[in-house]
SEVEXMI-406863 format. One line per field, with one value per residue (C-alpha): residue number from 1; residue in three letters; x, y, z. Coordinates in nm, 3 decimals, always signed. Example, Ala and Ser with C-alpha at 12.3 -4.5 7.8 and 13.67 -1.06 7.14 Angstrom:
<sites>
pos <- (1	2)
code <- (ala	ser)
px <- (+1.230	+1.367)
py <- (-0.450	-0.106)
pz <- (+0.780	+0.714)
</sites>
This chain:
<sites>
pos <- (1	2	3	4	5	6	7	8	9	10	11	12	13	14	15	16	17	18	19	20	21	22	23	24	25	26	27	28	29	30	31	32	33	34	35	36	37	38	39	40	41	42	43	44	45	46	47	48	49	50	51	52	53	54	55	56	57	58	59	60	61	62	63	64	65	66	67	68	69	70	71	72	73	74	75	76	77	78	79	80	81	82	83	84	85	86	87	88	89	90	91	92	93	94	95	96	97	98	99	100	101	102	103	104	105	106	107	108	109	110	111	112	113	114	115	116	117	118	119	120	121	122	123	124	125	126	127	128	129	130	131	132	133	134	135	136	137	138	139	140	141	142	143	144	145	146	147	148	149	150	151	152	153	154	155	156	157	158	159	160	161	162	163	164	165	166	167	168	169	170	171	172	173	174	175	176	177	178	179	180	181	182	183	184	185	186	187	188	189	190	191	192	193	194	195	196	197	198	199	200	201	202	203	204	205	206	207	208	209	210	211	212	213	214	215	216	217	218	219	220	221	222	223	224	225	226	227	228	229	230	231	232	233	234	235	236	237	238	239	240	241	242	243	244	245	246	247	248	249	250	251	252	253	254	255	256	257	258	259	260	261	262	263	264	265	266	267	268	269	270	271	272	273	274	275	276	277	278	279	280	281	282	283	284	285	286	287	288	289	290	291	292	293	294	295	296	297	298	299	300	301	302	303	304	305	306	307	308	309	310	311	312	313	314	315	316	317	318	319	320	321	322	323	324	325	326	327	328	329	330	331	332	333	334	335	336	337	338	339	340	341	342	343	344	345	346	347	348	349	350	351	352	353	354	355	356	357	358	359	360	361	362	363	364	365	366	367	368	369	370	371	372	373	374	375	376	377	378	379	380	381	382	383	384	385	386	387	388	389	390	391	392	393	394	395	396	397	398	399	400	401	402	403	404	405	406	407	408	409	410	411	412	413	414	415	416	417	418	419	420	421	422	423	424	425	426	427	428)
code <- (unk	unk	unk	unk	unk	unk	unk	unk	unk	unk	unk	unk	unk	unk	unk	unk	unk	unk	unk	unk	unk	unk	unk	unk	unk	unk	unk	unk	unk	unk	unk	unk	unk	unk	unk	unk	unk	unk	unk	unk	unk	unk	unk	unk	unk	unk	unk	unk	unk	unk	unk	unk	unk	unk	unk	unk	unk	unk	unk	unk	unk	unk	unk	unk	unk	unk	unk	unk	unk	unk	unk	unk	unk	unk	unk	unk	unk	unk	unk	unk	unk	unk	unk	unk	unk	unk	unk	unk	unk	unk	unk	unk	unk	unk	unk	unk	unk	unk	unk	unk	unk	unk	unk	unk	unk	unk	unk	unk	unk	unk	unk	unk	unk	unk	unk	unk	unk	unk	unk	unk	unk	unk	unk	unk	unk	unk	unk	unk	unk	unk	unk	unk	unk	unk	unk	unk	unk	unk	unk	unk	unk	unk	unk	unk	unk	unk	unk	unk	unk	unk	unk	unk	unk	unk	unk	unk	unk	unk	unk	unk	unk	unk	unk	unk	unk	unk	unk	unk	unk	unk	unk	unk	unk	unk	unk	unk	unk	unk	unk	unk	unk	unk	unk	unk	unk	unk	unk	unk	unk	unk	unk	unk	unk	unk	unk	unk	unk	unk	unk	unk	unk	unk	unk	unk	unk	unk	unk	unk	unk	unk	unk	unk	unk	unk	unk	unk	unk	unk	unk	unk	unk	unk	unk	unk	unk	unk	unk	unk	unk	unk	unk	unk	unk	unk	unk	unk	unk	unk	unk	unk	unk	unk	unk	unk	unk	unk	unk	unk	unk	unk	unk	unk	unk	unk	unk	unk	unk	unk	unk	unk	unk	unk	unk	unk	unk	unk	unk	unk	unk	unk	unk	unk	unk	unk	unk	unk	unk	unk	unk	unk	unk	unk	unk	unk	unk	unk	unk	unk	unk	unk	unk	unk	unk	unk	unk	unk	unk	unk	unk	unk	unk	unk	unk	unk	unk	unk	unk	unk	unk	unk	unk	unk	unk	unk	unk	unk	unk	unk	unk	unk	unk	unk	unk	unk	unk	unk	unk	unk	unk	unk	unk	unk	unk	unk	unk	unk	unk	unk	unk	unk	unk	unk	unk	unk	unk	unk	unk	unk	unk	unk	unk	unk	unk	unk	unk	unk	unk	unk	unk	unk	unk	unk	unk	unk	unk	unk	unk	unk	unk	unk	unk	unk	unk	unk	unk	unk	unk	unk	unk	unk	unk	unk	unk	unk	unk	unk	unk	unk	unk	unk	unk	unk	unk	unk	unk	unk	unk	unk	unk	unk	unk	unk	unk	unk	unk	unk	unk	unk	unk	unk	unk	unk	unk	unk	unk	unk	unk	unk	unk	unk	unk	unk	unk	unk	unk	unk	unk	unk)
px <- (+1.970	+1.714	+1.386	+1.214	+1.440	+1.312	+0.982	+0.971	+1.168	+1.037	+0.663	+0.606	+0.368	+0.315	+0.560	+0.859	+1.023	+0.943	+1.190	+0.982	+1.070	+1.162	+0.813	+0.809	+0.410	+0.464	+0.738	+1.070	+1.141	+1.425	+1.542	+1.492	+1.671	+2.020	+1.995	+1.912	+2.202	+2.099	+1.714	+1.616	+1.636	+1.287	+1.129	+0.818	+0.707	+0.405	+0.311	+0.070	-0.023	-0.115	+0.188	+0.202	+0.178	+0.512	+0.563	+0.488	+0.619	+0.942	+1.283	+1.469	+1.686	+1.940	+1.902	+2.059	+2.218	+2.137	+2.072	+1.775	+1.445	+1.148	+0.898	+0.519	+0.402	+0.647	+0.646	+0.442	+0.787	+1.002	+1.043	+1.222	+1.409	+1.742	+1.531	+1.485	+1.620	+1.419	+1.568	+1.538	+1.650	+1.528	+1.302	+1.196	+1.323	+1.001	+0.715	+0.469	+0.084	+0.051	-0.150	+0.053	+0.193	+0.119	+0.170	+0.548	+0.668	+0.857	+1.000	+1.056	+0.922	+0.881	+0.497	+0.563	+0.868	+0.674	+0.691	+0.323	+0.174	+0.006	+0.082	+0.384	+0.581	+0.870	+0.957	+0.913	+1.159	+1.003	+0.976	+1.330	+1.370	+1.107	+1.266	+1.539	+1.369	+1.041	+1.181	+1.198	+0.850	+0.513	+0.469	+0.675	+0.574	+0.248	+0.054	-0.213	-0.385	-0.741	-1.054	-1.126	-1.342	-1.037	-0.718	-0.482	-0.353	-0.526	-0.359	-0.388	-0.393	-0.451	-0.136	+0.250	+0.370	+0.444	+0.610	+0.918	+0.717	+0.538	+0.228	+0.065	+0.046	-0.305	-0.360	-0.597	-0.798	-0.900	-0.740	-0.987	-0.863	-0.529	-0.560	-0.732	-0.495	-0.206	-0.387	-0.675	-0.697	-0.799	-1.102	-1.114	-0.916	-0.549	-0.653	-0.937	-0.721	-0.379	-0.708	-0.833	-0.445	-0.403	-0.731	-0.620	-0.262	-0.451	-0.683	-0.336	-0.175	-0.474	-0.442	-0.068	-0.134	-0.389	-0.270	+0.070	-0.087	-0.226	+0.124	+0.146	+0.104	+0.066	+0.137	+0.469	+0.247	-0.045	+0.279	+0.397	+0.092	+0.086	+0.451	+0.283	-0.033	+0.272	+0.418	+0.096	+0.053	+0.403	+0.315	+0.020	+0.306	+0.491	+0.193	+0.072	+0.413	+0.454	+0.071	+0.181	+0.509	+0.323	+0.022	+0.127	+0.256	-0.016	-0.027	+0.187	-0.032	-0.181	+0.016	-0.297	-0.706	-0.854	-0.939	-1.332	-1.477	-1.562	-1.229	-1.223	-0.957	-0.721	-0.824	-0.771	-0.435	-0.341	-0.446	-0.274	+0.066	+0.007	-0.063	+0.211	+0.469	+0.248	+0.347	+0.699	+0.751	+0.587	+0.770	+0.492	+0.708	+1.001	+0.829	+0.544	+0.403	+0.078	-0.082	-0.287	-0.652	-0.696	-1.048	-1.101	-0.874	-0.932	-1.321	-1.224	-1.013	-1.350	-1.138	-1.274	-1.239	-1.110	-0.739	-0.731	-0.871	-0.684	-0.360	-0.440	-0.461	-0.492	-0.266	-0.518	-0.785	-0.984	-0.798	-0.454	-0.620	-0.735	-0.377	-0.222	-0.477	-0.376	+0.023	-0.014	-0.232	+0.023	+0.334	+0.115	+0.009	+0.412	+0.583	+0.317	+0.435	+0.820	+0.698	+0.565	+0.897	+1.117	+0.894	+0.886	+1.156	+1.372	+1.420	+1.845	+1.732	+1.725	+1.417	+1.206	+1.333	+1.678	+1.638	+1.379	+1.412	+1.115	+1.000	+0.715	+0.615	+0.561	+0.664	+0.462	+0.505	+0.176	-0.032	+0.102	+0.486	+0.703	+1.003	+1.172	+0.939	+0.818	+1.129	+1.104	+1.391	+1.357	+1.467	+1.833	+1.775	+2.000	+2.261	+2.138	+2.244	+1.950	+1.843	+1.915	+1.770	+1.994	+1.932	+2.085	+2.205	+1.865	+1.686	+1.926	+1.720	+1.446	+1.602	+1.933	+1.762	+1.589	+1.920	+2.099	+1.809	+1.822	+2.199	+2.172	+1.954	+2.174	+1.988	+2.215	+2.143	+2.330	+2.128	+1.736	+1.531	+1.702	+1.940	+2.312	+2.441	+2.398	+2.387	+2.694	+2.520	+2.261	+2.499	+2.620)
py <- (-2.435	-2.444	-2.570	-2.248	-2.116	-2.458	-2.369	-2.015	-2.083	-2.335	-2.483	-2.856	-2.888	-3.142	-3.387	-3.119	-2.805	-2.496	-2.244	-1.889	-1.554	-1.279	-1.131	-0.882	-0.921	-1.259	-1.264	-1.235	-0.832	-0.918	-1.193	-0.986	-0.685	-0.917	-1.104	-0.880	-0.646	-0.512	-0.528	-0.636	-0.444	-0.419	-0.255	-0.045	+0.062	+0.300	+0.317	+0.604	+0.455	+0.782	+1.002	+1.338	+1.683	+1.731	+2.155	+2.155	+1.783	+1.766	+2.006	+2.223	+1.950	+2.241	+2.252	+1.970	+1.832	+1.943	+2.288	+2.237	+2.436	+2.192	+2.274	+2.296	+1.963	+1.828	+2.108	+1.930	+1.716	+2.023	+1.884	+1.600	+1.720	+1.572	+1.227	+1.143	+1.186	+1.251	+1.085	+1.208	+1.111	+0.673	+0.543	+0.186	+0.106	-0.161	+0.100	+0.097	+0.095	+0.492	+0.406	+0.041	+0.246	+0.016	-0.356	-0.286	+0.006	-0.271	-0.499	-0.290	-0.594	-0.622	-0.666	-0.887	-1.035	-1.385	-1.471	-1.520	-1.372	-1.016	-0.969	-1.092	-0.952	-1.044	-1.040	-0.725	-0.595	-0.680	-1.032	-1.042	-0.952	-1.148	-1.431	-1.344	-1.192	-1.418	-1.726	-1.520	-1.383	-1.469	-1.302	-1.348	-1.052	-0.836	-0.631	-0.400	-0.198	-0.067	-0.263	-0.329	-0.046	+0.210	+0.041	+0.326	+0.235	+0.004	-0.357	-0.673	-0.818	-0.574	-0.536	-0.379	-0.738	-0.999	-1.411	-1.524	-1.668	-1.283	-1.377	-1.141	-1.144	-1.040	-0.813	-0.745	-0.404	-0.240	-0.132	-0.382	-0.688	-0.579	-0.545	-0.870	-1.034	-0.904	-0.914	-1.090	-1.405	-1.713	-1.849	-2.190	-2.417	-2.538	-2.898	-2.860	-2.591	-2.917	-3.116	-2.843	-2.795	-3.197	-3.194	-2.890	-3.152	-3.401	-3.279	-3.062	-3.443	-3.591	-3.298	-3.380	-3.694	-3.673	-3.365	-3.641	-3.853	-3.596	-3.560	-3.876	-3.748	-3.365	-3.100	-2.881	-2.597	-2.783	-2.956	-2.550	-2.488	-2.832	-2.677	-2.392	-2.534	-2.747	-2.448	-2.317	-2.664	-2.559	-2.243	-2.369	-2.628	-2.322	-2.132	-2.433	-2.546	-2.131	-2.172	-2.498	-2.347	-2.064	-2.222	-2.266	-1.900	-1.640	-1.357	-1.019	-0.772	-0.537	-0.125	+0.019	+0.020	-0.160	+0.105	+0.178	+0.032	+0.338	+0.483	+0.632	+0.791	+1.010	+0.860	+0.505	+0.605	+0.741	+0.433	+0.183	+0.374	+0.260	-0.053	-0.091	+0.072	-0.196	-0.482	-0.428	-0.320	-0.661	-0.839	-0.994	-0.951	-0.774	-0.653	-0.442	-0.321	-0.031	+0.025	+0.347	+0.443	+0.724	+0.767	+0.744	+1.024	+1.264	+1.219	+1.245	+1.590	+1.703	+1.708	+1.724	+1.426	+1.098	+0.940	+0.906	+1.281	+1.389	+1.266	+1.448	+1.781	+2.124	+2.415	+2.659	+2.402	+2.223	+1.904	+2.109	+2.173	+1.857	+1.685	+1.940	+1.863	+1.524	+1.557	+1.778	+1.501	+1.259	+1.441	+1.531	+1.169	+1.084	+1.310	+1.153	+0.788	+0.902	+1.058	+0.753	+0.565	+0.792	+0.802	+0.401	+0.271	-0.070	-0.331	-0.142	+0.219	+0.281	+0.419	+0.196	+0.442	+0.367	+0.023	+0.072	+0.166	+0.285	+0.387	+0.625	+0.691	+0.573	+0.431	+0.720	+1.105	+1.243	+1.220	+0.955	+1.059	+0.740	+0.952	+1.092	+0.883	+1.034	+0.854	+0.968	+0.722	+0.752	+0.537	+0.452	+0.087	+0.072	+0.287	+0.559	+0.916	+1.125	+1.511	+1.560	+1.609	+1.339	+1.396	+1.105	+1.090	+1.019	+0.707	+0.559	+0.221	+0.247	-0.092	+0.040	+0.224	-0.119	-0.253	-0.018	-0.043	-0.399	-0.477	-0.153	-0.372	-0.705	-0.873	-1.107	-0.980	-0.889	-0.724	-0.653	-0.652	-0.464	-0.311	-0.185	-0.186	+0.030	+0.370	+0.480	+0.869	+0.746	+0.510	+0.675)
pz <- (+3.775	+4.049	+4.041	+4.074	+3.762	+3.577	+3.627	+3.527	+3.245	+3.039	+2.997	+2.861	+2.597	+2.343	+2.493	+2.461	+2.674	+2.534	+2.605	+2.755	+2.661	+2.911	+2.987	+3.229	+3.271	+3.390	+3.655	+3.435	+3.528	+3.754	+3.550	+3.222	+3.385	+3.512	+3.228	+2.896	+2.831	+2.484	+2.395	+2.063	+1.737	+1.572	+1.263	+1.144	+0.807	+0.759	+0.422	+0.322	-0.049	-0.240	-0.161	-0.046	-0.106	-0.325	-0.348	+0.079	+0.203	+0.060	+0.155	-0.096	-0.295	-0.268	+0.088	+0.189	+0.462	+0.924	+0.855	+0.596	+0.671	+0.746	+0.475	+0.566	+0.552	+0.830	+1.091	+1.311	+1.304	+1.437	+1.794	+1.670	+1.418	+1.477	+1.497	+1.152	+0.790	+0.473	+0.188	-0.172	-0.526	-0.468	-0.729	-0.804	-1.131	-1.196	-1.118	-1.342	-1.135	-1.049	-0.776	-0.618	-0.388	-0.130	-0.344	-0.443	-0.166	+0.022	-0.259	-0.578	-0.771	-1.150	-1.164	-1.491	-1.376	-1.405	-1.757	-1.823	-1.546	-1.554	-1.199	-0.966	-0.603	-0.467	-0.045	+0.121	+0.329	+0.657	+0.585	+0.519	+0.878	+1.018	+0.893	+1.103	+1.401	+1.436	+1.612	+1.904	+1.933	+1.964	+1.611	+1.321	+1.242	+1.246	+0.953	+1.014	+0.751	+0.667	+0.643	+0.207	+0.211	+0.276	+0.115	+0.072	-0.311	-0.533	-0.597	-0.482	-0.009	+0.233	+0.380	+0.303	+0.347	+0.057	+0.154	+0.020	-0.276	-0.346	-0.193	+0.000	+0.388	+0.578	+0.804	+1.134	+1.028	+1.307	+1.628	+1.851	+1.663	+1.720	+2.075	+2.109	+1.930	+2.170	+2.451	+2.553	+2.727	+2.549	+2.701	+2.586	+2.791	+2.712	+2.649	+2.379	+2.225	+2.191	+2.052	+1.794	+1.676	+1.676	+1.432	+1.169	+1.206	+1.147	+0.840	+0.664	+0.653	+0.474	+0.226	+0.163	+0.096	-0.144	-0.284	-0.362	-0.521	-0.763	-0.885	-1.139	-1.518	-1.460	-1.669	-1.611	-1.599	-1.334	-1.157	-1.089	-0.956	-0.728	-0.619	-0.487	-0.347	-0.120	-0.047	+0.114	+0.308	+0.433	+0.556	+0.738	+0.902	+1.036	+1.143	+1.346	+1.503	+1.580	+1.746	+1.914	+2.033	+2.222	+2.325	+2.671	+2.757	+2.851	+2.652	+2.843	+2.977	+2.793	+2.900	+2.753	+2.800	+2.555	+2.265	+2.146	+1.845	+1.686	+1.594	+1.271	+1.067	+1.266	+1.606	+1.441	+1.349	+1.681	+1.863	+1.589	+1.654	+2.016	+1.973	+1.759	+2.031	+2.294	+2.068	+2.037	+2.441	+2.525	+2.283	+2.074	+1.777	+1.628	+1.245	+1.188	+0.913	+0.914	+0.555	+0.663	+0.616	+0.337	+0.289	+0.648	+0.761	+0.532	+0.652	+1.014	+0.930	+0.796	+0.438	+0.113	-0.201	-0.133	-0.172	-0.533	-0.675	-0.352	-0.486	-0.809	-0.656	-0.782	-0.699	-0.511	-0.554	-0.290	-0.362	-0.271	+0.038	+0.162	+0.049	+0.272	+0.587	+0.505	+0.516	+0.839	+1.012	+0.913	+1.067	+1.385	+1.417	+1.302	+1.605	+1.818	+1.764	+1.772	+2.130	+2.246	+2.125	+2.363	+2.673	+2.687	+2.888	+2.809	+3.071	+3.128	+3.114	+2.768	+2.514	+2.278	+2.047	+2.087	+1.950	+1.682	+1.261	+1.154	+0.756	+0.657	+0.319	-0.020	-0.357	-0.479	-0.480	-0.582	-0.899	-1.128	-0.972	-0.939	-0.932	-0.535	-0.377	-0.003	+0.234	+0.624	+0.829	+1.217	+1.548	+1.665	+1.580	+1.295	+1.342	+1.064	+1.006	+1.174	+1.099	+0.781	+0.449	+0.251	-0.127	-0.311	-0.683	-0.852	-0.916	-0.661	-0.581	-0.268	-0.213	-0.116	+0.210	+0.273	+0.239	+0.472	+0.745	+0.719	+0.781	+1.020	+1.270	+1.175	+0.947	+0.743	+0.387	+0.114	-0.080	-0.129	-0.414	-0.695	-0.456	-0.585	-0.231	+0.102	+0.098	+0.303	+0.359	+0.547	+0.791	+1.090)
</sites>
């Protein structure tokens, strides 16, 4: 290998090579271009919390199959129609919280599956992935959601994702921090930054120790909870050695202005979805995961009610209305994303969308509905059986099209959650 390959390739920090990604913004388009035959798979899930509008959203169960008619609340979605499956008939057999649509939409946990405990989660779907997928990127993996004042769905973090131990991820909360985050330079220089890791290092290993020698003549039950507290000491390990790892490479540059501060609702949504199609095109990670504003967009739609009385609409009412302005918006704002997806190019030709599965929906219908579930599959990341309304036998695990999305962008799982297996009608 030459020296000018040696250079460009790796950076020392902290005593060791770090192996650099292929990033086009930094030099590595020819290289990326000879050298990257297939681009990576990646994943989205939007969750909507609060469901949909369920006599307009969903097609005829007896409709099934290519040929269905789109009903009224995915029009906007006609243009790509061939681009995405709805899937009907799932269910998560723990449901319980009529409004968690958001807590358990990617892991189908028992809430009281803790002996106990009142309240407990299990990995989400993502996180199964990132696992996978994050040793590769910048970002294991990268929530977004709301700020507290507009959680769509009640229950506990602020994001879709939940840790291997159920513990729930955060997430940045407004499209500014996100673009930051990707994006912008960090001004303080690259030896006080080694310094300010070396001290968090530094002050974690204290902790241990002390926290150690704690231990002698606990309780089972306080020694559980000193299990856990290690756990967390753990995950500050990884998120340090992850921060150490990258601390050398500049961030990519950014394909997009940097967005306004003031965008609310729709316009917030918009500029997320680009973010989010930003994020993966530069590689910053692999996993996303978008809890959406409620009380927000129905406010910028000039809608009436909020989420929750939303969700318990009226036929002819104002409620029915506003849920209806809502599920339009969402499609709009949906077709717009998948648009996005197609038009940006991979480093051999090929579109983002080609190599990305993406989920919209929600472990809730409408109302108090835990039953059919809102289930919209897109991308030609995994593989999946596209354009058709796929109505499965009912209460068929949600898990099972985690499952099959999973494997479909090689993930090495067996099974998800409560899963029973894949679902073969959705595999192409």
């Amino acid at each position: 290998m030459s020296n000018h390959l040696k250079r460009r390739h790796f950076l020392r920090g902290a005593g060791a090579l770090i192996a650099l990604p292929a990033l086009e913004s930094i030099g590595f388009r020819r290289f990326a271009s000879a050298a990257v035959t297939t681009p990576p798979k990646r994943l989205m899930f939007m969750g909507i919390g609060y469901g949909v509008t369920s006599e307009t959203w969903f097609p005829d169960l007896n409709d099934k199959g290519a040929g269905y008619k789109l009903p009224e609340g995915l029009k906007p979605l006609a243009r790509h129609k061939e681009d995405f499956t709805i899937v009907q008939g799932c269910k998560h057999q723990h449901s319980r919280q009529a409004h968690w649509g958001s807590t358990y939409w990617l892991t189908g946990a028992n809430q009281y599956g803790t002996p106990g405990q009142s309240f407990s989660n299990t990995i989400s779907a993502d996180q199964v992935a990132a696992a996978q997928f994050g040793e590769h990127t910048r970002y294991t993996s990268i929530q977004l959601a709301a700020d507290a004042n507009d959680r769509n769905g009640h229950g506990p973090g602020n994001s879709l994702a939940w840790d291997q131990r159920g513990k729930p991820l955060s997430a940045w909360t407004s499209p500014l921090e996100t673009y930051l985050k990707l994006f912008a330079a960090d001004d303080i220089p690259l030896a006080q930054r080694r310094a300010m890791l070396a001290e968090e290092r530094s002050v974690l290993d204290s902790v241990m120790i002390e926290a150690k020698d704690m231990q002698r003549g606990l309780t089972k039950s306080d020694t559980d909870k000193l299990d856990e507290y290690f756990q967390s000491i753990r995950d500050i390990e990884t998120r340090l050695s992850k921060a150490e790892q990258w601390m050398g490479v500049p961030k990519p540059e950014s394909p997009l202005e940097a967005p306004e501060e003031t965008l609310v609702g729709r316009s917030e949504i918009e500029m997320m979805y680009k973010l989010m199609v930003a994020a993966i095109q530069t590689d910053n990670t692999r996993v996303i995961t978008y809890r959406e504003p409620g009380s927000r967009l129905l406010s910028s739609l000039g809608a009436g009610g909020n989420p929750h009385n939303v969700s318990h609409y009226r036929i002819g009412a104002e409620t029915e209305v506003s849920s209806k302005m809502r599920d339009k918006a969402h499609s709009e704002l949906l077709a717009g994303l998948i648009d996005l997806l197609k038009d940006t190019k991979e480093a051999d030709g090929s579109s983002l969308f080609d190599h990305v599965a993406l989920a919209f929906g929600s472990n809730i219908r409408s109302i108090h509905y835990l039953t059919n579930p809102p289930t919209l599959i897109s991308g030609g990341g995994a593989n999946l059986k596209l354009g058709q309304n796929l109505v499965l036998k009912e209460d068929t695990p949600l898990n099972n099209v985690w499952l099959t999305m999973l494997q479909g962008v090689g993930v090495n799982v067996a099974s998800h959650g409560d899963s029973t297996g894949v679902v073969s009608e959705l595999q192409a």
